[in-house]
DRENDO-1510 file (C-alpha; in Angstrom, 1 decimal, always signed):
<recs>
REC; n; res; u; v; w
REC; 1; UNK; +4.1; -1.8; -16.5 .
REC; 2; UNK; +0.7; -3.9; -17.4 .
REC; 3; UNK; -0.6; -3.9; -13.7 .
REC; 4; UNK; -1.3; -0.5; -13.5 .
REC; 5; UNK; -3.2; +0.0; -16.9 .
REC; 6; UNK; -6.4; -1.0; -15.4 .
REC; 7; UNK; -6.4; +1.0; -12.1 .
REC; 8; UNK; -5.0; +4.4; -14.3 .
REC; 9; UNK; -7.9; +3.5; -16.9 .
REC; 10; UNK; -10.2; +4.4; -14.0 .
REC; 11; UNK; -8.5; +7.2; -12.7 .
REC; 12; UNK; -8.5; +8.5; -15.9 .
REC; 13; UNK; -12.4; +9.6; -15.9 .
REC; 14; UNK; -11.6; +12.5; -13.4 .
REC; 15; UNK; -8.9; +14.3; -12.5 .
REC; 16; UNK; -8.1; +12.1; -9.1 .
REC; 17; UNK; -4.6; +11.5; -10.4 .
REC; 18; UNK; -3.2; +14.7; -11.1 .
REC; 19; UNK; -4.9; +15.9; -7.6 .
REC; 20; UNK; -2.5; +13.1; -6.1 .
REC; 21; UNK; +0.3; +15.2; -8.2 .
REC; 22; UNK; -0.8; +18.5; -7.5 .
REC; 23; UNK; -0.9; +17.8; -3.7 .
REC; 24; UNK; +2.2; +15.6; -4.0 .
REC; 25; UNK; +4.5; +18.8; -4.9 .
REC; 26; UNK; +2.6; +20.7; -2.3 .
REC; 27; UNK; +3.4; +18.6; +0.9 .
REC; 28; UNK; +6.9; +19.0; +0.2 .
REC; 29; UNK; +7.1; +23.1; -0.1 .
REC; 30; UNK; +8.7; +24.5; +2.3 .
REC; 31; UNK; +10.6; +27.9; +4.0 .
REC; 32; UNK; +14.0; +26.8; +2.3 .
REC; 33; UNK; +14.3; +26.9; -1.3 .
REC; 34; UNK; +17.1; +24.7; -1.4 .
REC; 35; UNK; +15.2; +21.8; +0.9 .
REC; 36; UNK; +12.1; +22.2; -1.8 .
REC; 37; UNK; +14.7; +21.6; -4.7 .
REC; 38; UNK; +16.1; +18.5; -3.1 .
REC; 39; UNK; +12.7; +17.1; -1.3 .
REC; 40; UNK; +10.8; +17.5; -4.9 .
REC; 41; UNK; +13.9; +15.7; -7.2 .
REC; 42; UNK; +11.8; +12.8; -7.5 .
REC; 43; UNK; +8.6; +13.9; -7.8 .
REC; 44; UNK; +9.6; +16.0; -10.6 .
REC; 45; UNK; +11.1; +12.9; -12.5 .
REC; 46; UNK; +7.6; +11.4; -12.7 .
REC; 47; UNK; +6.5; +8.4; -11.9 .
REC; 48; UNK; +3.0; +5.5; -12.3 .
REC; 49; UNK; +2.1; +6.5; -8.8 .
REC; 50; UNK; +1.1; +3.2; -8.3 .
REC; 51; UNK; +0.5; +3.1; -4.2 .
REC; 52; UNK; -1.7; +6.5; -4.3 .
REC; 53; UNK; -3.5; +4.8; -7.5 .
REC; 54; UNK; -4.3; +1.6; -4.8 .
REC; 55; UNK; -5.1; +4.4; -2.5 .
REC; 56; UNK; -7.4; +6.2; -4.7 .
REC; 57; UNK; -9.4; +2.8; -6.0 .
REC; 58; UNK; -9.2; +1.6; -2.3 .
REC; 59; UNK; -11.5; +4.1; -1.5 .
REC; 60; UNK; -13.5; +4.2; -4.9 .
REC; 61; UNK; -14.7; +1.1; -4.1 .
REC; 62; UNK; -17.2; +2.9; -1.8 .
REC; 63; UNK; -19.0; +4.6; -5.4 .
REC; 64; UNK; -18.6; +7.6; -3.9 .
REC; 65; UNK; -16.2; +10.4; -5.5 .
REC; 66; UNK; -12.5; +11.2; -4.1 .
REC; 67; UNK; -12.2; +13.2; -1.2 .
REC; 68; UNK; -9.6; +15.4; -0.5 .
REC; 69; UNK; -8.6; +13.4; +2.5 .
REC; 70; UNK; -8.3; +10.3; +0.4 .
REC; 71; UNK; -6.1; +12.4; -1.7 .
REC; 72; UNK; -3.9; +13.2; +1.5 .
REC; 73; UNK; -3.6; +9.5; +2.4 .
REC; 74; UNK; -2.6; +8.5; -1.3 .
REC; 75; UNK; +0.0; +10.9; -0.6 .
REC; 76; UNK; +1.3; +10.0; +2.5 .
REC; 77; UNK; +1.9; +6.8; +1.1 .
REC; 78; UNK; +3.9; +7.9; -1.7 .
REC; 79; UNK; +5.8; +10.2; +0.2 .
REC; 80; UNK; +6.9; +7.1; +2.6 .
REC; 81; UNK; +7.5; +5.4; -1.3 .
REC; 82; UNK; +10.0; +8.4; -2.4 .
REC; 83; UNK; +11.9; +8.1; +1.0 .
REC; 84; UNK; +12.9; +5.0; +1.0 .
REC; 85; UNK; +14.0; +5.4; -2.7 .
REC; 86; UNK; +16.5; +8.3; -1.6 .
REC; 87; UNK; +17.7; +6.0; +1.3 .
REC; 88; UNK; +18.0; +3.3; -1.2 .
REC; 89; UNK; +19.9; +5.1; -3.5 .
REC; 90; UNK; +22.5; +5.7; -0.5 .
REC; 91; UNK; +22.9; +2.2; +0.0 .
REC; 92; UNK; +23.2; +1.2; -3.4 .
REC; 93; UNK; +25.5; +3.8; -4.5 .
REC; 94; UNK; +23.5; +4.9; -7.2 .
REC; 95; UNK; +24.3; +7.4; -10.2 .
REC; 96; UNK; +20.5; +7.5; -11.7 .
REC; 97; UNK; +17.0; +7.1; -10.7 .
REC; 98; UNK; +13.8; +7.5; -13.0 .
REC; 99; UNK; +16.6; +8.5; -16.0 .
REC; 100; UNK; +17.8; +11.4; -13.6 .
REC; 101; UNK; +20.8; +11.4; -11.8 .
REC; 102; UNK; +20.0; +10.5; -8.1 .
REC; 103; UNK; +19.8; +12.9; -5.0 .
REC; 104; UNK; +22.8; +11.6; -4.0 .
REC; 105; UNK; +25.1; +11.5; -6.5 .
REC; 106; UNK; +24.2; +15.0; -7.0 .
REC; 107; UNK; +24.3; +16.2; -3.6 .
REC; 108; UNK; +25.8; +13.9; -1.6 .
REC; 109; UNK; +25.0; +10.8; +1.0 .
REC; 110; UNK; +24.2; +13.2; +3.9 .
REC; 111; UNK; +21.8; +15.2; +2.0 .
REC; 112; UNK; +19.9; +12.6; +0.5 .
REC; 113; UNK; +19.6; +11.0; +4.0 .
REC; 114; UNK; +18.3; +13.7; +5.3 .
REC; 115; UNK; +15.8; +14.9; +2.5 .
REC; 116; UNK; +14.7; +11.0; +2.7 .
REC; 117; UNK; +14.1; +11.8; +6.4 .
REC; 118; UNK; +12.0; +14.9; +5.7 .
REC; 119; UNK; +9.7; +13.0; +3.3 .
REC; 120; UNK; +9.2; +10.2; +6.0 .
REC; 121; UNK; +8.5; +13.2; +8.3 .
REC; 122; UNK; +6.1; +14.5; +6.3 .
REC; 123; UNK; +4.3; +11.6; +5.7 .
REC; 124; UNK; +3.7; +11.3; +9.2 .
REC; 125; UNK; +2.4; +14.4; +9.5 .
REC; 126; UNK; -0.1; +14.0; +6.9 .
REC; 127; UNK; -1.3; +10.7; +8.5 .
REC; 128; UNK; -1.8; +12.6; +11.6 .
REC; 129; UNK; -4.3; +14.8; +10.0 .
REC; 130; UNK; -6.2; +11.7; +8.9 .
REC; 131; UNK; -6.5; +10.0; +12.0 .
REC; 132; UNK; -4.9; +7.8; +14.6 .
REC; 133; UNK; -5.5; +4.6; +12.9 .
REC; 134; UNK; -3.9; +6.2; +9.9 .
REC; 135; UNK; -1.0; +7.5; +12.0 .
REC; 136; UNK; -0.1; +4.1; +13.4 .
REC; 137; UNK; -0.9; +1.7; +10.1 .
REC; 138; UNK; +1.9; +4.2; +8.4 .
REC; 139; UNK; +4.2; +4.1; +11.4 .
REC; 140; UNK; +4.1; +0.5; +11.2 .
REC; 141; UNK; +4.7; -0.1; +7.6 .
REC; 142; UNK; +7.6; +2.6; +7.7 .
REC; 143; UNK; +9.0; -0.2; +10.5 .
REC; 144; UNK; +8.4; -2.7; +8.3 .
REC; 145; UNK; +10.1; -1.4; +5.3 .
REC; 146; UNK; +13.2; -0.9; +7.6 .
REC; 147; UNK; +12.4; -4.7; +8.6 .
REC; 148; UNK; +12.8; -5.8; +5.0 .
REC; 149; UNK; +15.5; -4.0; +4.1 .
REC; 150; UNK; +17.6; -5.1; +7.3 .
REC; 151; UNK; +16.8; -8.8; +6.6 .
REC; 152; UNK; +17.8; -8.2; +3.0 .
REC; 153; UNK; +21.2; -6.6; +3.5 .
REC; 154; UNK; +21.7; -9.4; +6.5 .
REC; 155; UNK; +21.9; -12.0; +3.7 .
REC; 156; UNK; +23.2; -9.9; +0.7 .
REC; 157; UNK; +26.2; -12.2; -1.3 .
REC; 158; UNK; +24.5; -15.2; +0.9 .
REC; 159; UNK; +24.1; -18.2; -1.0 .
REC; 160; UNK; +22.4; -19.9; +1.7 .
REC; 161; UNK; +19.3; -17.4; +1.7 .
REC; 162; UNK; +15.6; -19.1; +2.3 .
REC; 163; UNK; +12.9; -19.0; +0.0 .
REC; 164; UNK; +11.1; -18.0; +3.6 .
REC; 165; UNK; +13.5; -15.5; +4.3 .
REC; 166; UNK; +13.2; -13.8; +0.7 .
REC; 167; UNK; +9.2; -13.9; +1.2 .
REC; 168; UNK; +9.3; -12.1; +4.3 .
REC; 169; UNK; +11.8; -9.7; +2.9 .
REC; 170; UNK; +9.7; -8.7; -0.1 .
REC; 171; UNK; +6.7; -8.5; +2.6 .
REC; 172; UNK; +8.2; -5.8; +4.3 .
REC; 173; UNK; +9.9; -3.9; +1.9 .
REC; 174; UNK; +6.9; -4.1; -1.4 .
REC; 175; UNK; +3.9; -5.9; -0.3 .
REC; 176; UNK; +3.8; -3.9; +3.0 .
REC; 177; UNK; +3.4; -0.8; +1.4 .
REC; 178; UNK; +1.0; -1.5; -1.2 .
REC; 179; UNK; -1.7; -3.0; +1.5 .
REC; 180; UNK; -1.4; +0.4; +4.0 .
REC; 181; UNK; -1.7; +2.3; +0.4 .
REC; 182; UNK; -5.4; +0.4; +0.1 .
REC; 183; UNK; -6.4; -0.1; +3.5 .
REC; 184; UNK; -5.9; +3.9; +4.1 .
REC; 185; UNK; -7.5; +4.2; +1.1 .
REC; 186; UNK; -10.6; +2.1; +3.0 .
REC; 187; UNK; -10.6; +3.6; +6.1 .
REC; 188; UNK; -10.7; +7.2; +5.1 .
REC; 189; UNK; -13.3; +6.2; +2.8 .
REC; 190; UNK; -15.1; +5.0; +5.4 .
REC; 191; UNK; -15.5; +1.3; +3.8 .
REC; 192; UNK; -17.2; -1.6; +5.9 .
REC; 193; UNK; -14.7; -2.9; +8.1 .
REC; 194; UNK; -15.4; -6.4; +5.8 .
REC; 195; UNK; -14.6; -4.4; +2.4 .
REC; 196; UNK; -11.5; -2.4; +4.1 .
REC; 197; UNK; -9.9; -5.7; +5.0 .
REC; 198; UNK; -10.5; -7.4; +1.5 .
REC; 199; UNK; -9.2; -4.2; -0.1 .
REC; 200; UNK; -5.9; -4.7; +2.1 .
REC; 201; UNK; -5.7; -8.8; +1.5 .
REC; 202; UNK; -5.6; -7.2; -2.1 .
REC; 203; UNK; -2.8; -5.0; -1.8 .
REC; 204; UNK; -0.5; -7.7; +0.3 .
REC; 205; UNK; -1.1; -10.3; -2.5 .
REC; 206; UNK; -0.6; -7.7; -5.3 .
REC; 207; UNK; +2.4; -6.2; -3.9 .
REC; 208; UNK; +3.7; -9.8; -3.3 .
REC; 209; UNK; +3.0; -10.9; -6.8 .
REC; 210; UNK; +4.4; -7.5; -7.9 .
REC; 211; UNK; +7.7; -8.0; -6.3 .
REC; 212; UNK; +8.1; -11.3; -7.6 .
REC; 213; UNK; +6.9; -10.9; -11.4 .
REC; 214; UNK; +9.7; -7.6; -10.9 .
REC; 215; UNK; +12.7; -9.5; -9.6 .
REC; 216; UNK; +12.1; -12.1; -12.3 .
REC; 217; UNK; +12.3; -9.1; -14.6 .
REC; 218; UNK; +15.8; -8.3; -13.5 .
REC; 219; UNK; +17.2; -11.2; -14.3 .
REC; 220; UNK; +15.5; -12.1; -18.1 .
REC; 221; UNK; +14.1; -8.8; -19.7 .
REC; 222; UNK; +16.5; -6.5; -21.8 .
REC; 223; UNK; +18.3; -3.3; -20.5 .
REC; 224; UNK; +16.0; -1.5; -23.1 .
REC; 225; UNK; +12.9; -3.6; -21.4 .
REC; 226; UNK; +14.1; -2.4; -17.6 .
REC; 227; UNK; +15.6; +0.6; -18.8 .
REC; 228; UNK; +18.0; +0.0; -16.0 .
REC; 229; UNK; +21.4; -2.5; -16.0 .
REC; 230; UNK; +20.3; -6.0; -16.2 .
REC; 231; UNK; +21.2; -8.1; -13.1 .
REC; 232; UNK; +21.1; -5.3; -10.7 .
REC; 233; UNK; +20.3; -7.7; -8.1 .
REC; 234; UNK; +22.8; -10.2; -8.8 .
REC; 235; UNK; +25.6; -7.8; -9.1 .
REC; 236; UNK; +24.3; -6.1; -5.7 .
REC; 237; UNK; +24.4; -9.4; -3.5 .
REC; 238; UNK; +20.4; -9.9; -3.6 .
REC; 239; UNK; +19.8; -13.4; -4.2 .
REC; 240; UNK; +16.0; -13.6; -5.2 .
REC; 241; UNK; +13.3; -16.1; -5.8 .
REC; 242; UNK; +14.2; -17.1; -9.5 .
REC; 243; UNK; +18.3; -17.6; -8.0 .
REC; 244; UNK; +17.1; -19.4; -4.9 .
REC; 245; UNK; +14.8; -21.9; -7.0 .
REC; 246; UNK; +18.2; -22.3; -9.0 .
REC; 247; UNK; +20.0; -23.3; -6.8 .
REC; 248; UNK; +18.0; -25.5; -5.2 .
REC; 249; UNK; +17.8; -27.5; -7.8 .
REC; 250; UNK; +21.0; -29.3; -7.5 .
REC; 251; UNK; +22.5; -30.2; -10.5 .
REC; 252; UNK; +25.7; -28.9; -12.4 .
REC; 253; UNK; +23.7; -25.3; -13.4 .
REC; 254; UNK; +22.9; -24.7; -10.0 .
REC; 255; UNK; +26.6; -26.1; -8.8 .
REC; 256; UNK; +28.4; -23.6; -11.5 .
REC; 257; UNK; +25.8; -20.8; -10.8 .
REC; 258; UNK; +26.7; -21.2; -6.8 .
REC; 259; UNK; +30.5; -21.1; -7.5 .
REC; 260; UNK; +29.8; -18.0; -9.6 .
REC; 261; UNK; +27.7; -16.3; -6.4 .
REC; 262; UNK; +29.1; -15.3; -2.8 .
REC; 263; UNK; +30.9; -12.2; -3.7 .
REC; 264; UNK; +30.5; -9.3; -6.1 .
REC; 265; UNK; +30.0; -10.1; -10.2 .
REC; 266; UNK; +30.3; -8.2; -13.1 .
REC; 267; UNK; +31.2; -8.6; -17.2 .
REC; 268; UNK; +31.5; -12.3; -18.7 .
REC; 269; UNK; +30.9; -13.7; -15.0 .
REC; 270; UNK; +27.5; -11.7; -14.6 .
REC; 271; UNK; +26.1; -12.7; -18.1 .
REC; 272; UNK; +27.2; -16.3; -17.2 .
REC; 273; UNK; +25.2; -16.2; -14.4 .
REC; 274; UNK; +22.3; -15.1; -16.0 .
REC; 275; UNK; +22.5; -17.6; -18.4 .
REC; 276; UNK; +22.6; -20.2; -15.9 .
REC; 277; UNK; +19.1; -19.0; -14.1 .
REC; 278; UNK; +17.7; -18.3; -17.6 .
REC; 279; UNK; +18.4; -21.9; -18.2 .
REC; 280; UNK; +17.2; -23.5; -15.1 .
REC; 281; UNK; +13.6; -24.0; -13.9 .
REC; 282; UNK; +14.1; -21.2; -11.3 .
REC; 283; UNK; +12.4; -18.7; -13.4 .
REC; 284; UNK; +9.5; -20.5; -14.3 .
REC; 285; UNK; +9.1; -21.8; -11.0 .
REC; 286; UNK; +9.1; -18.2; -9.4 .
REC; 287; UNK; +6.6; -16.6; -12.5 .
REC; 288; UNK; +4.4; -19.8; -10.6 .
REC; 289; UNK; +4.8; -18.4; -7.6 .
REC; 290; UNK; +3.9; -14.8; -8.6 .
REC; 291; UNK; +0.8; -16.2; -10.4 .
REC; 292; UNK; -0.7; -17.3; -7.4 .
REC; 293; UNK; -0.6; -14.1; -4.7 .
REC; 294; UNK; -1.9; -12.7; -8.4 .
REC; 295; UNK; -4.8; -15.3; -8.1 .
REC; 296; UNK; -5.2; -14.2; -4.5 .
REC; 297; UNK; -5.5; -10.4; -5.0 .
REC; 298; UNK; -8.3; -11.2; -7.5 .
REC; 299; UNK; -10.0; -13.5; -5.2 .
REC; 300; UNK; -9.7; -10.8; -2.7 .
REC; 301; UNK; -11.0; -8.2; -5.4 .
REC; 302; UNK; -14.3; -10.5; -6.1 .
REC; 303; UNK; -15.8; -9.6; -2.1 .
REC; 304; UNK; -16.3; -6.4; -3.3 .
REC; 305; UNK; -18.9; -5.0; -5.4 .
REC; 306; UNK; -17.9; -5.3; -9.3 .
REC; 307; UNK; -20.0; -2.3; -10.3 .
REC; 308; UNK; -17.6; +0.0; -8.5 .
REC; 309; UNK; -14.1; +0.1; -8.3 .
REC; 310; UNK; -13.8; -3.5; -7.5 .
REC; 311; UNK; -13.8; -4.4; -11.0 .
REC; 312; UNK; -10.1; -2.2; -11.4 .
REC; 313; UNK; -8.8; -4.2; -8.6 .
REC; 314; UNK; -9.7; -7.3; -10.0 .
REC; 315; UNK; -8.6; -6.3; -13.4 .
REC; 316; UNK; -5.0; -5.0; -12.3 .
REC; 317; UNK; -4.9; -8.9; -11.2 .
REC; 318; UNK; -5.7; -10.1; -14.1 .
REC; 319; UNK; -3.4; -7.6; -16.2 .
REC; 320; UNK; -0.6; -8.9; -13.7 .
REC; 321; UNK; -1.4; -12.4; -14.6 .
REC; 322; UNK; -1.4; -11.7; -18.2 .
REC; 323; UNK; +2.2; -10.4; -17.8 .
REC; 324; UNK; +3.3; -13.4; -16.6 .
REC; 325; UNK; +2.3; -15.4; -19.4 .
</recs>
C-alpha cells in the first residue's frame, strides 16, 4: 500500500527491517514447540510491518543509527498488532488471514485466544525492559484498542451510528496504535520531548487518515485490489465513514441504502448496497476527510528536521495523499 513506500525506502539503506523480523520471530520462541508454531502463524505469513517501520523512523529522526532497544520497542508494538489480529479473527469468524488460513480456523477459538493473549503478554514484557514510560504508553494503547473495538461491536448493524462515534472508534482501534509505535520510537531514542510529541501528533493523524483511506477501500476497490471479499464491513455490521456520510444525506439512495442496512447482507443485496454508496457523495466526502489528518501528519512531520528522517515522515503523508487522488 503507497503510505509505506517512503518510510521502507529508508529502511531499506540498512538492515533495520529485517532486525525488526529477526527479533520479531525471536520474542515469540518459547519451551513448547507447539505454543512457537501457533504464536509465530502470523509472523511467518509476512507482513509491511508498518507500526515497527513508524517505530524505527520515530527514532531515526534523531540521525543517529538504530539501536537495539528501538528494535525492541518496534517489536512490542507489532506484537500488540498480531494479537489483536488473532482476537479479531475470533470475532469475525474468519477462514484466512494474510492468504493463510487463520489461527483459528485451524486450531480453534480457544487457542487462538490464548496465543493472542501470549503475544499481548509478551509485548508487555518487552516494554518492561524499555522502561516505565514505555510499559504504561503500551498498557494504555492495549486499553484503548479494547476501547475501540467495544464501541465498534456496541453499534455493529446500527444504522444510527455517529460520525463522532466512528472517529473515536478508529482512534482506538488504528490511530492509537500507530502514535505509541512513534512515540516509543522517540522516547527510546531519546528525542527532545518537542520532537517526541510531533513524532506522535504524526502517527495519530496518519493512523487516522490510514483508517479512513482503508475503510473507503472496502467498499470501492476490487477483490483482486483488497485481495480480500469486497464489503467485509458492510456484510459484518460495521457502518463506516463513507456509509454514514450516505446516509446522511437524505435522499432516495440513502433511504434505499438504509432499508438495505440493520441486519446481515450478502449476494445481490450486498452489491446493491455498494452501489448505492459508490453512487452517493459519501465516498468522496470521507477520501475529504482522510486528506486532511493526511495534511495534519505532514504538518506534524515539517517540526522536525528534514535532513533526517523527518523527510520519510513527511513523505509517507504525502504518498497517502497521493492515494487519495
Amino acid at each position: 500500500m503507497a503510505p509505506a513506500s517512503p518510510l521502507l525506502a529508508l529502511l531499506g539503506d540498512g538492515d533495520d527491517l529485517e532486525r525488526v523480523e529477526t527479533a520479531l520471530r525471536s520474542s515469540v520462541e518459547t519451551d513448547d514447540a507447539d505454543l512457537t508454531d501457533i504464536a509465530s502463524h502470523l509472523i511467518r505469513a509476512g507482513g509491511k510491518r508498518l507500526r515497527p517501520v513508524c517505530t524505527v523512523v520515530s527514532a531515526r529522526t534523531s540521525g543517529l543509527a538504530t539501536s537495539d532497544d528501538v528494535v525492541l520497542g518496534g517489536v512490542a508494538v507489532e506484537l500488540v498488532h498480531l494479537g489483536s489480529l488473532y482476537h479479531d479473527d475470533v470475532m469475525d469468524e474468519a477462514d484466512t488471514r494474510r492468504g493463510i488460513e487463520s489461527v483459528n480456523a485451524r486450531w480453534g477459538n480457544l487457542t487462538a485466544i490464548l496465543a493472542g493473549d501470549f503475544l499481548l503478554a509478551r509485548a508487555s514484557e518487552i516494554a518492561a525492559s524499555l522502561g516505565t514510560e514505555v510499559a504504561a504508553l503500551l498498557a494504555r494503547t492495549i486499553g484503548r484498542l479494547c476501547e475501540g473495538e467495544v464501541a465498534q461491536l456496541r453499534r455493529a448493524f446500527d444504522r444510527e451510528r455517529t460520525e463522532a462515534e466512528y472517529l473515536r472508534s478508529i482512534e482506538g482501534k488504528t490511530a492509537s496504535l500507530f502514535s505509541a509505535a512513534c512515540r516509543i520510537g522517540g522516547l527510546v531514542a531519546g528525542l527532545p520531548r518537542p520532537n517526541v510529541d510531533a513524532v506522535t501528533e504524526w502517527g495519530l493523524a496518519f493512523g487516522m487518515a490510514f483508517q479512513v483511506f482503508d475503510d473507503v477501500l472496502d467498499l470501492t476497490a476490487t477483490e483482486a485490489e483488497l485481495g480480500k471479499p469486497v464489503g467485509h464491513d458492510l456484510v459484518e455490521g460495521v457502518y463506516t465513514l463513507p456509509v454514514i456520510r450516505t446516509l446522511a444525506e437524505g435522499g432516495a439512495a440513502a433511504e434505499e441504502l438504509g432499508d438495505l442496512l440493520g441486519r446481515p447482507i450478502s449476494g445481490a443485496e450486498l452489491d446493491k448496497a455498494l452501489a448505492l454508496v459508490r453512487s452517493g457523495g459519501g465516498v468522496h466526502s470521507a477520501v475529504d476527510t482522510a486528506r486532511a489528518y493526511a495534511d495534519r501528519a505532514r504538518a506534524a512531520a515539517r517540526q522536525l528536521d528534514p535532513s533526517t528522517a523527518g523527510a520519510a515522515l513527511a513523505g509517507a503523508a504525502d504518498a497517502l495523499l497521493d492515494g487519495l487522488g
